[in-house]
C-alpha positions in Angstrom: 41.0 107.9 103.1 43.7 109.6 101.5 46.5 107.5 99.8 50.4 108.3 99.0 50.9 110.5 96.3 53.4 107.8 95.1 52.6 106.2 91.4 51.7 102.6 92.5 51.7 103.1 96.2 48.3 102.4 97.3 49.4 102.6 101.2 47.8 105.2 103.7 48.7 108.6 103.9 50.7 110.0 106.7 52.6 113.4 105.7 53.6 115.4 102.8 51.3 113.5 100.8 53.4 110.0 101.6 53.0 106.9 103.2 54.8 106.0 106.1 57.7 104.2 104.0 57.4 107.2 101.3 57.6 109.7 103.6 60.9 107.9 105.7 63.1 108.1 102.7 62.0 111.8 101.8 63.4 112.7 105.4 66.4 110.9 104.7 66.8 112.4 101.3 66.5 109.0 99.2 64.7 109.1 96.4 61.1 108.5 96.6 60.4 106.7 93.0 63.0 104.2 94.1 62.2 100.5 94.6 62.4 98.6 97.9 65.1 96.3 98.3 64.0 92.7 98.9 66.4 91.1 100.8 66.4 87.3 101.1 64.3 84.9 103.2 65.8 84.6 106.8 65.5 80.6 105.8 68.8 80.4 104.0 72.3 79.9 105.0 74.9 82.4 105.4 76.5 83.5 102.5 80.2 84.5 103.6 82.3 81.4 102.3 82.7 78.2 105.1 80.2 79.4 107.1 76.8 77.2 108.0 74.5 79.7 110.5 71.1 80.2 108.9 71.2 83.9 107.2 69.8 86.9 110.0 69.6 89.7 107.4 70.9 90.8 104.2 72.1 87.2 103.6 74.0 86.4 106.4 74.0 85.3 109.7 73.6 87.3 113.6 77.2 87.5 113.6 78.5 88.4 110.2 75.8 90.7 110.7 77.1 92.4 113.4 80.8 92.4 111.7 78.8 94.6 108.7 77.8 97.3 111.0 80.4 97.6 113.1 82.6 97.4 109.4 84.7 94.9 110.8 86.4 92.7 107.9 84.5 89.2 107.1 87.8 87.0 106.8 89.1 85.8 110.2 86.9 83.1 111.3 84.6 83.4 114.1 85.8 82.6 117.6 83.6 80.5 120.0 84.4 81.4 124.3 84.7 79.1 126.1 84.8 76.2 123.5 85.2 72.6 124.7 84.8 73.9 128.0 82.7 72.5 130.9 80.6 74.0 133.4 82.6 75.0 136.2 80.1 73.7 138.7 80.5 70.8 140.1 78.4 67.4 139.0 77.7 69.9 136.0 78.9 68.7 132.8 76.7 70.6 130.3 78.9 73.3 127.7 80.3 76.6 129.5 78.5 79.9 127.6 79.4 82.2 129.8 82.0 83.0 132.8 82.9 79.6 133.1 79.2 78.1 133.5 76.8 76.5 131.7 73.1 79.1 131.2 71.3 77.3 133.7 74.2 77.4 136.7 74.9 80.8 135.9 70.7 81.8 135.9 70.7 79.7 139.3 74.3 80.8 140.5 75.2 84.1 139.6 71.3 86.0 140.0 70.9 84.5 143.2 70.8 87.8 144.8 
């Protein structure tokens, strides 16, 4: 079996003499000899300031996350729909998440059809 032609890589060989993670950053023109980034472990908090969410990637959480990609700015605080709201259907009185009703009215109500 052949191996990457990468000092220290011992992983299998898939073109140009690279491994599969080798061979991605040649195509992307990053250099090879590079090391990986290790990113935290997902079991830590978030680490933009007053913010509690368990970490998603990169050290912080789903939706900071999202902000990052999208390079949206960090600062103004996240906004919750439909917060302090009810269910909309009647003899309901579990939290709204979305249009009004709670996930298991609007799973019943809404996908009816």
């Amino acid at each position: 079996m052949r191996q990457c032609s990468v000092k220290g890589c011992r992983n299998k060989h898939k073109g140009r003499g690279y491994c599969n993670f080798h061979y991605s950053r040649w195509l992307r023109g990053k250099p090879i000899d590079a090391p990986r980034i290790r990113h935290p472990a997902k079991d830590t908090i978030c680490s933009v300031d007053d913010c509690t969410r368990m970490s998603y990637a990169h050290g912080v959480c789903y939706a900071h996350y999202v902000r990052i990609r999208m390079g949206m700015s960090l600062k103004p605080p996240l906004k919750w729909r439909n917060k302090g709201e009810e269910c909309k259907t009647e003899d309901c009185t579990r939290p709204a998440i979305c249009l009004g009703w709670c996930k298991r009215c609007y799973e019943r109500d809404y996908y009816r059809y």
